[in-house]
C-alpha atoms as one frame of an Amber mdcrd trajectory, in Angstrom:
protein
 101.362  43.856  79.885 104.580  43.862  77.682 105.952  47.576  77.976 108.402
  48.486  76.477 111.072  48.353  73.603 109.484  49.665  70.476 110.797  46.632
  68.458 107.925  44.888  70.004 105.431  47.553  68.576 106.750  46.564  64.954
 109.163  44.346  63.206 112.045  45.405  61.936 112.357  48.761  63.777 116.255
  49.598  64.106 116.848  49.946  68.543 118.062  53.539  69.106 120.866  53.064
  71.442 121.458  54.761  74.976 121.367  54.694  78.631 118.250  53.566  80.132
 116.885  56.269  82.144 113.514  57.593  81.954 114.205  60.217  79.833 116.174
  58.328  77.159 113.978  55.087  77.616 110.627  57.232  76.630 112.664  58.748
  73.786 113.388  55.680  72.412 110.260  54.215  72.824 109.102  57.326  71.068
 111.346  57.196  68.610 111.156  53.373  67.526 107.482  53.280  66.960 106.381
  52.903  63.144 103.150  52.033  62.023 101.593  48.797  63.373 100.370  45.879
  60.407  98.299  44.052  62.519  93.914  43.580  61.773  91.160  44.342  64.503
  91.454  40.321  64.125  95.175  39.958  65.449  94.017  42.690  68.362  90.944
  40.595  69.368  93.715  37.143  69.499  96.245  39.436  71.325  93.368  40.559
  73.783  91.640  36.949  74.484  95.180  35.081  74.568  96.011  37.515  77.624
  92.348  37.704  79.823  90.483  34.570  78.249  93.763  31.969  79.455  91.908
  29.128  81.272  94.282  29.915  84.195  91.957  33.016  84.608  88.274  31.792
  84.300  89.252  28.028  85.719  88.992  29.595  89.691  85.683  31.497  88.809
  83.428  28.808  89.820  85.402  28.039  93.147  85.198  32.317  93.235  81.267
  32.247  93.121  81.183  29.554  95.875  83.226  31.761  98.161  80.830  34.642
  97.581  77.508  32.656  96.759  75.046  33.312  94.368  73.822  37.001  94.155
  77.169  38.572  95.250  79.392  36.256  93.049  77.082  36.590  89.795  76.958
  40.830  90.612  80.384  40.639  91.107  81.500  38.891  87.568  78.869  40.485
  85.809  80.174  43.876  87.517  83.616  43.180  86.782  83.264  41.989  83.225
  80.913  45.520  82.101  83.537  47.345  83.939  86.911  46.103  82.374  85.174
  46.094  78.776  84.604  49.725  79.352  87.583  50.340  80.867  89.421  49.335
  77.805  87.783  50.944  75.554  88.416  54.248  77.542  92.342  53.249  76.885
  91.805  52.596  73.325  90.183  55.735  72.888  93.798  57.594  74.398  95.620
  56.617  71.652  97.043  59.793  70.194  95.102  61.994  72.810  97.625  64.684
  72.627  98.630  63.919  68.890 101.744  61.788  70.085 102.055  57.916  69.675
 102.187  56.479  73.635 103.538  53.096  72.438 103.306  51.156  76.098 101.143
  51.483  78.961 103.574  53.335  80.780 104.203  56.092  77.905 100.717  56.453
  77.714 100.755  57.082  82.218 103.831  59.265  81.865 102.300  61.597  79.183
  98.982  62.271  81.233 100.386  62.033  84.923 103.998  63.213  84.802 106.689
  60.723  86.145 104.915  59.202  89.219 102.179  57.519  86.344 105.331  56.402
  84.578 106.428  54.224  87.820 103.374  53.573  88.828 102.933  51.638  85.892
 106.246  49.879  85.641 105.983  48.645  89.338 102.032  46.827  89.016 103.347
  45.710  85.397 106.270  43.883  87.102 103.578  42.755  89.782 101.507  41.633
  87.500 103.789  40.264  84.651 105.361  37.716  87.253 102.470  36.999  89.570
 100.279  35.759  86.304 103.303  33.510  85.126 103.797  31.589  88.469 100.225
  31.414  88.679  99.628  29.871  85.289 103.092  28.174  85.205 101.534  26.035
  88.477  98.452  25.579  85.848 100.362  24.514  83.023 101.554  21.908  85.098
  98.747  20.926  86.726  97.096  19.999  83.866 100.151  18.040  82.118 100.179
  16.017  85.207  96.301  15.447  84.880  97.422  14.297  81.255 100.119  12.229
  82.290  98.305  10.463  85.302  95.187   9.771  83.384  97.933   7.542  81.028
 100.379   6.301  83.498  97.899   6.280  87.215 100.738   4.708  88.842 103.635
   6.889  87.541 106.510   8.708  89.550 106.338  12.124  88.000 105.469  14.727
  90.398 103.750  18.028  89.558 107.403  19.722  89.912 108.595  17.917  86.877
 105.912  19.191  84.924 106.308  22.394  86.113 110.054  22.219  84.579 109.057
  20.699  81.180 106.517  23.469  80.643 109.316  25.958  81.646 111.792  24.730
  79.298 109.448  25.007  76.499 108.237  28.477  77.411 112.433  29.361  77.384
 112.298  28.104  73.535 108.744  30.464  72.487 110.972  33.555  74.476 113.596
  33.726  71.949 110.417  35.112  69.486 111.715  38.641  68.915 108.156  40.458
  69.936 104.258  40.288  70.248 103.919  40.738  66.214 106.490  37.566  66.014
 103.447  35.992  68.267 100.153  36.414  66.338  99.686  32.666  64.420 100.626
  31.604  68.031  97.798  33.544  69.835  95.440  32.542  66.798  95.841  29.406
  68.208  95.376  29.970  71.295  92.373  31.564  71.223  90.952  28.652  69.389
  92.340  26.582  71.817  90.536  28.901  74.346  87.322  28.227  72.881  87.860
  24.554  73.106  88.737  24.605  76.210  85.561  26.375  77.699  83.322  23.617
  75.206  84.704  21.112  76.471  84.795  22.285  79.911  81.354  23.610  80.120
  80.426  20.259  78.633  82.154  18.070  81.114  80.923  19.968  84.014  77.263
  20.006  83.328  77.813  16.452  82.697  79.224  15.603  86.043  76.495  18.030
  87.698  73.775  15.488  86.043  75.072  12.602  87.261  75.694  13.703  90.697
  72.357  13.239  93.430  71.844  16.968  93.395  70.097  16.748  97.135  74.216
  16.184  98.055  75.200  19.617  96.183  75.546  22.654  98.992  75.517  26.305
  98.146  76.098  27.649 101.442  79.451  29.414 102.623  81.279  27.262 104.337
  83.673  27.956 107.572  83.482  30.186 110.407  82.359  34.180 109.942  86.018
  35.058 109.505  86.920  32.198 107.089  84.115  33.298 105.072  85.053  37.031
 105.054  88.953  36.250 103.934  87.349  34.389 101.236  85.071  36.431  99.827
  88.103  38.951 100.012  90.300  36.343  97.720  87.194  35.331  95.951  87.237
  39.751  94.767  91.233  38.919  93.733  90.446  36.275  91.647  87.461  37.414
  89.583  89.875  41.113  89.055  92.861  38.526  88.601  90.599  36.788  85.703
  90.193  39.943  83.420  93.936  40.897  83.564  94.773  42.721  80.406  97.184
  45.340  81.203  98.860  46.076  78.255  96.154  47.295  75.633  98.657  50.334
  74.445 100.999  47.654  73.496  98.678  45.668  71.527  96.955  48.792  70.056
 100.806  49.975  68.799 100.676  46.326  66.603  97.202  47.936  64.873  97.206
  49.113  61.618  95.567  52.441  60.822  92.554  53.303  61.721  94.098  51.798
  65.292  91.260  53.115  67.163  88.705  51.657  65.432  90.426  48.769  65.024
  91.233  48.500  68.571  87.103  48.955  69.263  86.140  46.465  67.193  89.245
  44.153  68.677  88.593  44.609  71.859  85.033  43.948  71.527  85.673  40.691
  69.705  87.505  39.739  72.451  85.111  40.514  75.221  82.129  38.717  73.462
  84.520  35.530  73.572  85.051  35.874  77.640  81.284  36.441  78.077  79.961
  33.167  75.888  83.367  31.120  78.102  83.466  33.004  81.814  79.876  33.696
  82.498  78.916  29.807  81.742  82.235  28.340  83.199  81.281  30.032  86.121
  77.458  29.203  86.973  77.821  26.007  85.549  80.747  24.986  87.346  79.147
  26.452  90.542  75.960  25.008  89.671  76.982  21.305  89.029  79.913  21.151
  92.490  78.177  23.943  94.652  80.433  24.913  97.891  83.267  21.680  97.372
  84.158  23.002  93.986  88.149  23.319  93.704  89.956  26.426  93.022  90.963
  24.828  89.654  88.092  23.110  88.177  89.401  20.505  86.147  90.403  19.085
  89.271  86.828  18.648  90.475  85.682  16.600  86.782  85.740  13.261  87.283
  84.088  11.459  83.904  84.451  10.704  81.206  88.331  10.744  81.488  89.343
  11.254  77.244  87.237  14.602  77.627  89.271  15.796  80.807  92.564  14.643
  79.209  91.065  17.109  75.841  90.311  20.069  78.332  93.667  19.876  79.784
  95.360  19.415  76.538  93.645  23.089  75.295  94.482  24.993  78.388  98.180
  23.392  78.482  97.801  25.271  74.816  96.168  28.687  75.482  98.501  29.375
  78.708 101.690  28.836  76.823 100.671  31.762  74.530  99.421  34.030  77.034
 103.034  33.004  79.286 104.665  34.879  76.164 102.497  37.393  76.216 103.148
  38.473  79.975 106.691  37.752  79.927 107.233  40.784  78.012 107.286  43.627
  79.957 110.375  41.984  81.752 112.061  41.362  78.625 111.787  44.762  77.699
 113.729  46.059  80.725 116.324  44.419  80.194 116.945  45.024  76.703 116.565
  48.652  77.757 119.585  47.749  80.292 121.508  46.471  77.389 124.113  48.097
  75.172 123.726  45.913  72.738 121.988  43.129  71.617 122.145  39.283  70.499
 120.966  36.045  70.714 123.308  34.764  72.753 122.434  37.328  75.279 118.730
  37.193  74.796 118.979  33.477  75.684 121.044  34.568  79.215 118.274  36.889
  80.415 115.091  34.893  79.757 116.889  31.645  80.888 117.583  33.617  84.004
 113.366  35.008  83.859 112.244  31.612  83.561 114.733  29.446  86.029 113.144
  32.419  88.842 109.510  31.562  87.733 110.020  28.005  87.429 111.673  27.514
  91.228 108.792  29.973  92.360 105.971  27.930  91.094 107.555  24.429  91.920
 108.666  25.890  95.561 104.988  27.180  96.312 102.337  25.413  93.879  99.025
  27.376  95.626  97.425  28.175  92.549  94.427  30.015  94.309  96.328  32.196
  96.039  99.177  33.389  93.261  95.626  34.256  91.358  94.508  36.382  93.883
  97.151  38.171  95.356  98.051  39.261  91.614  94.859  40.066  90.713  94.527
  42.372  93.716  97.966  43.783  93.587  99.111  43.915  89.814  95.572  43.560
  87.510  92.928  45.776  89.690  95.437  49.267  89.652  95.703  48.794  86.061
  92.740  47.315  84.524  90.143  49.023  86.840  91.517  52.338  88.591  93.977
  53.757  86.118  92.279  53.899  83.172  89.335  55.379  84.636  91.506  57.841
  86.298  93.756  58.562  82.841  90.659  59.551  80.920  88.986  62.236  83.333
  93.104  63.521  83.467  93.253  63.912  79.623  90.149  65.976  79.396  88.773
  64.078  76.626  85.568  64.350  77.990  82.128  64.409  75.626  80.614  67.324
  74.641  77.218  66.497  75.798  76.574  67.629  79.417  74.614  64.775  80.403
  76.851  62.594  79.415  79.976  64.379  80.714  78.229  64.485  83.906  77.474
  60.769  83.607  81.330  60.185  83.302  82.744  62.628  86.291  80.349  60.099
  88.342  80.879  56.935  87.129  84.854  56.851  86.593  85.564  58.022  90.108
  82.847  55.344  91.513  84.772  52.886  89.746  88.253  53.865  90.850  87.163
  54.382  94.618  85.540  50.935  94.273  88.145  48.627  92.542  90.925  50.264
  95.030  89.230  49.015  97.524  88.678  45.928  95.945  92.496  45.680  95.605
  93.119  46.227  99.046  90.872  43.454 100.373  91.998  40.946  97.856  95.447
  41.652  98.743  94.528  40.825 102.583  92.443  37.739 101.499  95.443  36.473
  99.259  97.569  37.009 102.147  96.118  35.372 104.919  95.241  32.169 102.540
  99.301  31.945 101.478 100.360  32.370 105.101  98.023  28.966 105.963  99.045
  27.376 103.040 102.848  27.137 104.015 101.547  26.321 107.383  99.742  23.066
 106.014 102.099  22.185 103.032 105.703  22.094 102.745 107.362  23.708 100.124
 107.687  21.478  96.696 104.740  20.110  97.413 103.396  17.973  94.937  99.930
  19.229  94.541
């Protein structure tokens, strides 16, 4: 979801100086944008480094417990046809009205006026830092699954790990833009692969040599518990295909950047169905209703393989970190007059000393997932784009299918708002008994 500052579209593009209202921060953005070098292959590594991050399909499983079988499996299914297409409907705006939208927020400002401008801005921001505490606390999690499995009796808490991964996430920000980023996100990719082999593996594993006749599938709690749930349960699975920033990835493409994006994008998507989908039943399948909300944390045996699996999301979320960090960065070079290292260093020192004291202060991974997901992801992956392509009259020629489309992309945003709204109350109500039962800097 990086928006903004056109140097991030391309390398070497000269920043247009000038004050940063909306006005002169569009024309610049405007004006910076050159052609884009990057293959359908970088756009499918940009694209799975920011949705496929194990810090997204990790809470599926515990997801599908607090929905259950048919609901959860409709519901990931659901969400994964819907995003796929939803992307593809934002690829397909690229030059809609023969001008290059470089961001997400150009692209909402040229087809809504101003309000789509802000809109955007305000559940990037949402969604930008939401993500990074989340997978900071994941990061962390899993380098103190590392570290234990080495040192059982060791004093490190999850806070210190927490820090480490911040400080090295301070050194991959001083990387001038996304482009500056692709051998990174090659790896991580990989590295996202590996992670869902090896996870997969593990948990079927475990789910063998558990008495299955102890496994539960039913919903556990009281009818209200169960309701909140399923409510952050919707959250989590929007939270997990969180890709806001396509327009800024499809600005890196080289020409022909819609087909490229297509065939990026689709790449991409055919990676988070072979990883989510089986994550998900399997991890359901094998722990049933006690599955955790991260579920490494449930795998028990045989340790080198859980130590491997951490190792390869530790990995995959520092890339996709980068990735999200963006769209902050790019304010406030925007709020800059000019530009150095020295002053690059200030601002994301100051970015990642806030995210770092969040995530250590208030380590409920669950419920960063959900309430971001809900508040940030589901506007922007789900509702907008829907609602941008009926706006730009860019509809098909043929009248079935036009009809088809006045049907379904309404559907969709009426649903996923909805959707958004009871996440949001879900996430809520789960942080509010979270600080009741924990204190804050509690070591997870």
């Amino acid at each position: 979801m990086y928006t903004g500052a056109a140097r991030d579209a391309s390398e070497g593009v000269a920043v247009v100086e000038g004050p940063p209202g909306e006005d002169d921060v569009a024309a610049r953005d405007a004006a910076q944008v050159g052609e884009g070098r990057g293959t359908w292959k970088h756009a499918a590594f940009h694209v799975a480094t920011t949705i496929a991050t194990p810090a997204a399909y990790a809470p599926l499983p515990f997801a599908l417990a607090s929905l259950g079988w048919p609901l959860g499996v409709c519901s990931l299914v659901g969400g994964t046809l819907t995003t796929w297409y939803s992307s593809l409907l934002i690829a397909s705006l690229w030059e809609w009205d023969g001008k290059k939208h470089p961001s997400y927020r150009l692209l909402a400002k040229s087809i809504f006026g101003p309000w789509g401008y802000w809109s955007v801005i305000f559940f990037q921001q949402v969604a930008s830092l939401g993500n990074n505490i989340a997978i900071q606390i994941a990061a962390g999690s899993s380098l103190k699954a590392i570290y234990k499995y080495y040192h059982s009796s060791g004093s490190l808490t999850l806070q210190h790990f927490i820090i480490f991964f911040g400080a090295f996430e301070l050194l991959l920000s001083q990387l001038p833009n996304i482009h500056s980023l692709r051998w990174v996100n090659a790896v991580c990719t990989f590295s996202t692969i590996g992670f869902a082999g090896t996870t997969i593996g593990v948990t079927i594993y475990d789910g063998r040599k558990i008495d299955r006749k102890s496994v539960n599938y039913t919903l556990q709690g009281s009818t209200a518990s169960k309701i909140f749930k399923a409510f952050n349960a919707l959250g989590t699975i929007a939270f997990s295909f969180g890709d806001a920033m396509l327009p800024e990835i499809q600005s890196t493409v080289r020409k022909p950047a819609k087909k490229n994006m297509y065939k990026g994008v689709s790449t991409a998507y055919g990676i988070i169905i072979l990883t989510y989908w089986q994550l998900a039943f399997s991890g359901y399948w094998a722990f049933g209703s006690q599955v955790q909300p991260y579920i490494l944390s449930s795998l028990t045996i045989p340790g080198w393989t859980i130590v491997m699996a951490n190792l390869f999301a530790v990995i995959q979320i520092s890339g996709c970190f980068q990735i999200y960090c963006r769209p902050t960065y790019a304010h406030f070079e925007e709020c800059l007059v000019s530009k150095n290292s020295l002053q690059r260093l200030a601002y994301t020192s100051g970015y990642i000393a806030i995210i770092t004291l969040i995530a250590a202060a208030v380590p409920f991974f669950g419920d960063f997932v959900s309430i971001c997901g809900a508040v940030g992801f589901t506007p922007l992956d789900f509702v907008l784009p829907a609602l941008a392509f009926l706006k730009s009259g860019r509809m098909p020629k043929s009248p079935r299918l036009h009809l088809v489309l006045k049907v379904v992309n309404p559907a969709i945003a009426i649903w996923f708002s909805t959707v958004a709204v009871l996440g949001c109350i879900g996430a809520v109500r789960s942080i509010v008994i979270d600080i009741k039962t924990y204190k804050f800097f509690h070591d997870m």
